[in-house]
C-alpha positions as CSV (number, residue, x, y, z in Angstrom):
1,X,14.0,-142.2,-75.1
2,X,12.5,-144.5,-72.3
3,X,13.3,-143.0,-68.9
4,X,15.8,-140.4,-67.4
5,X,16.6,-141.1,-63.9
6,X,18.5,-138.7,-61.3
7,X,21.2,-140.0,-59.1
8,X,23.0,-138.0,-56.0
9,X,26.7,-137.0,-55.9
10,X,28.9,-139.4,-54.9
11,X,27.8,-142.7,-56.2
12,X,30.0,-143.7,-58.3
13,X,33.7,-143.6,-57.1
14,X,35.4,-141.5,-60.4
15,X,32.8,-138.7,-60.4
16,X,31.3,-136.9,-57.3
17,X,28.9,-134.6,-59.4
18,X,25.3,-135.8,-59.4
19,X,24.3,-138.6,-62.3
20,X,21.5,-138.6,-64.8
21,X,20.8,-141.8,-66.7
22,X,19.3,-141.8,-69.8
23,X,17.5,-145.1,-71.3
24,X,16.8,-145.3,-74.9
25,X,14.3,-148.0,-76.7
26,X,14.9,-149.0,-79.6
27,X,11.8,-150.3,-80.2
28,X,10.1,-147.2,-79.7
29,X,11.4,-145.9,-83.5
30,X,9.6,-145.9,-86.7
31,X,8.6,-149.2,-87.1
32,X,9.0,-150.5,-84.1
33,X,6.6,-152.6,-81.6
34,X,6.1,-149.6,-79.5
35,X,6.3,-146.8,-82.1
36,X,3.0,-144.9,-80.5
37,X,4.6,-145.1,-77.4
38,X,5.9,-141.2,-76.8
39,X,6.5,-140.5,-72.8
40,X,9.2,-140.5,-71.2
41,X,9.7,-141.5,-66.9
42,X,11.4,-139.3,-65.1
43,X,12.6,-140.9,-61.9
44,X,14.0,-139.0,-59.4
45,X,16.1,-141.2,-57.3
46,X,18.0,-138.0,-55.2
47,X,17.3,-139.3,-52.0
48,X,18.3,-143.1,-52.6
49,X,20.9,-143.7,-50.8
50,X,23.4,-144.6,-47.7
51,X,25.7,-141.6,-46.9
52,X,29.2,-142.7,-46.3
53,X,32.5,-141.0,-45.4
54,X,34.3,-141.4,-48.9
55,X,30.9,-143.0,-50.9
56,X,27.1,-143.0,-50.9
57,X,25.8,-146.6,-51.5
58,X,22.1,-147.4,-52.8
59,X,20.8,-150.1,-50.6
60,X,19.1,-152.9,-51.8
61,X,15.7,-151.2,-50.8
62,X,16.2,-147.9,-53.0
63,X,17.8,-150.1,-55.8
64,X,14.1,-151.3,-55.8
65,X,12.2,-147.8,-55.5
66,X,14.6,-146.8,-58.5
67,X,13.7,-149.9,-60.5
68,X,10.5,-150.7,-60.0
69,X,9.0,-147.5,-61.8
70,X,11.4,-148.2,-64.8
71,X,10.4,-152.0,-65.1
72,X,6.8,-151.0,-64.8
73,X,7.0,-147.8,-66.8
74,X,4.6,-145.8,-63.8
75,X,4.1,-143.1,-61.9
76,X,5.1,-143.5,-58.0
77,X,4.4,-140.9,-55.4
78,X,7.4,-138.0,-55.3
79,X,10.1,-140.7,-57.2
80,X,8.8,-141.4,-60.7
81,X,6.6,-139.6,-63.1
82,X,5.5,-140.5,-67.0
83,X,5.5,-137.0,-69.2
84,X,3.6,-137.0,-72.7
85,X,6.1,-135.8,-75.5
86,X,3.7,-132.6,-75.9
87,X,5.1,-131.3,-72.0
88,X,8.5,-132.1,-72.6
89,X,8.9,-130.1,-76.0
90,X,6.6,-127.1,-74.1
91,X,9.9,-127.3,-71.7
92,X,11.9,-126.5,-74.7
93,X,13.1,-130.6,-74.6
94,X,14.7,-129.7,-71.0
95,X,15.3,-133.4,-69.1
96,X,15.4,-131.7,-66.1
97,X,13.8,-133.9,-62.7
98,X,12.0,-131.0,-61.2
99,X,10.3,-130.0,-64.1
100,X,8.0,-133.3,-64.0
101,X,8.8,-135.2,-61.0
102,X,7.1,-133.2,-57.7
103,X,9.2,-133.7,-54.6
104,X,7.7,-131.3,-52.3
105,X,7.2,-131.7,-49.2
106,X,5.3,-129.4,-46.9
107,X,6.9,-128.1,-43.6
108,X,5.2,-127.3,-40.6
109,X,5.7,-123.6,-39.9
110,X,6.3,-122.3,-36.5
111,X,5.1,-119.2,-35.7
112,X,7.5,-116.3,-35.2
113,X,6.9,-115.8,-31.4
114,X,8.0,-119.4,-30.4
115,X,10.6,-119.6,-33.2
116,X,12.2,-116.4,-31.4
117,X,11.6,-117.5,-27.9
118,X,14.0,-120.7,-29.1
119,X,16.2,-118.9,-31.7
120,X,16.7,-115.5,-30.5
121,X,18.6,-114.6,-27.1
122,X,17.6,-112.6,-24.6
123,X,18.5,-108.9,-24.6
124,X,21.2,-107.9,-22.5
125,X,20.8,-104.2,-20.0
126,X,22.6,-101.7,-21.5
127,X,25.0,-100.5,-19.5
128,X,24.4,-96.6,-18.6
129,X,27.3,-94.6,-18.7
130,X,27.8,-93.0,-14.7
């Protein structure tokens, strides 16, 4: 296997489940030209793409950020990552996207006082009972 890349739901117009492609190279078998050759790319492609009312549609700029890691077989910041063999069998062979490719990204936290000062409204009286 060459690369397993992660698509969102609605892409495709007969399937609105999320889409995982999995490349194989043939070349990569015994006695091929790239036999030693044992990582696999993990792209993670989740966020490529043009929300529409019925479809999603990859632009031509995240049909690039999808690609370019696959023609170059490399890492890119929170898309595309290269596991050895040895990780993916210590993940009992589980293709999973989150397992190698980090997507994470850090929120600023507000703290509790101002998040209830815009969140929270303002106590009523309670009406006392004359």
């Amino acid at each position: 296997m060459r690369s397993v890349s992660y698509l969102e739901a609605g892409l495709f117009p007969t399937t609105g489940i999320p889409v995982e492609i999995l490349v194989f190279d043939g070349s990569r078998e015994k006695g091929g030209a790239r036999e030693a050759r044992a990582d696999v790319l993990f792209v993670d492609a989740g966020k490529e793409l043009t929300l529409g009312k019925s479809k999603n549609t990859l632009a031509p700029e995240h049909v690039e950020r999808v690609l370019r890691p696959n023609a170059e077989h490399a890492d890119a910041d929170k898309c595309a990552r290269a596991a050895p063999a040895s990780e993916i069998v210590e993940n009992d062979l589980n293709l999973n996207i989150p397992r190698y490719v980090d997507t994470f990204e850090e929120r600023e936290l507000m703290p509790v006082l101002e998040y209830c000062a815009w969140h929270v409204p303002p106590r009523r009286p309670r009406r006392t009972a004359a």
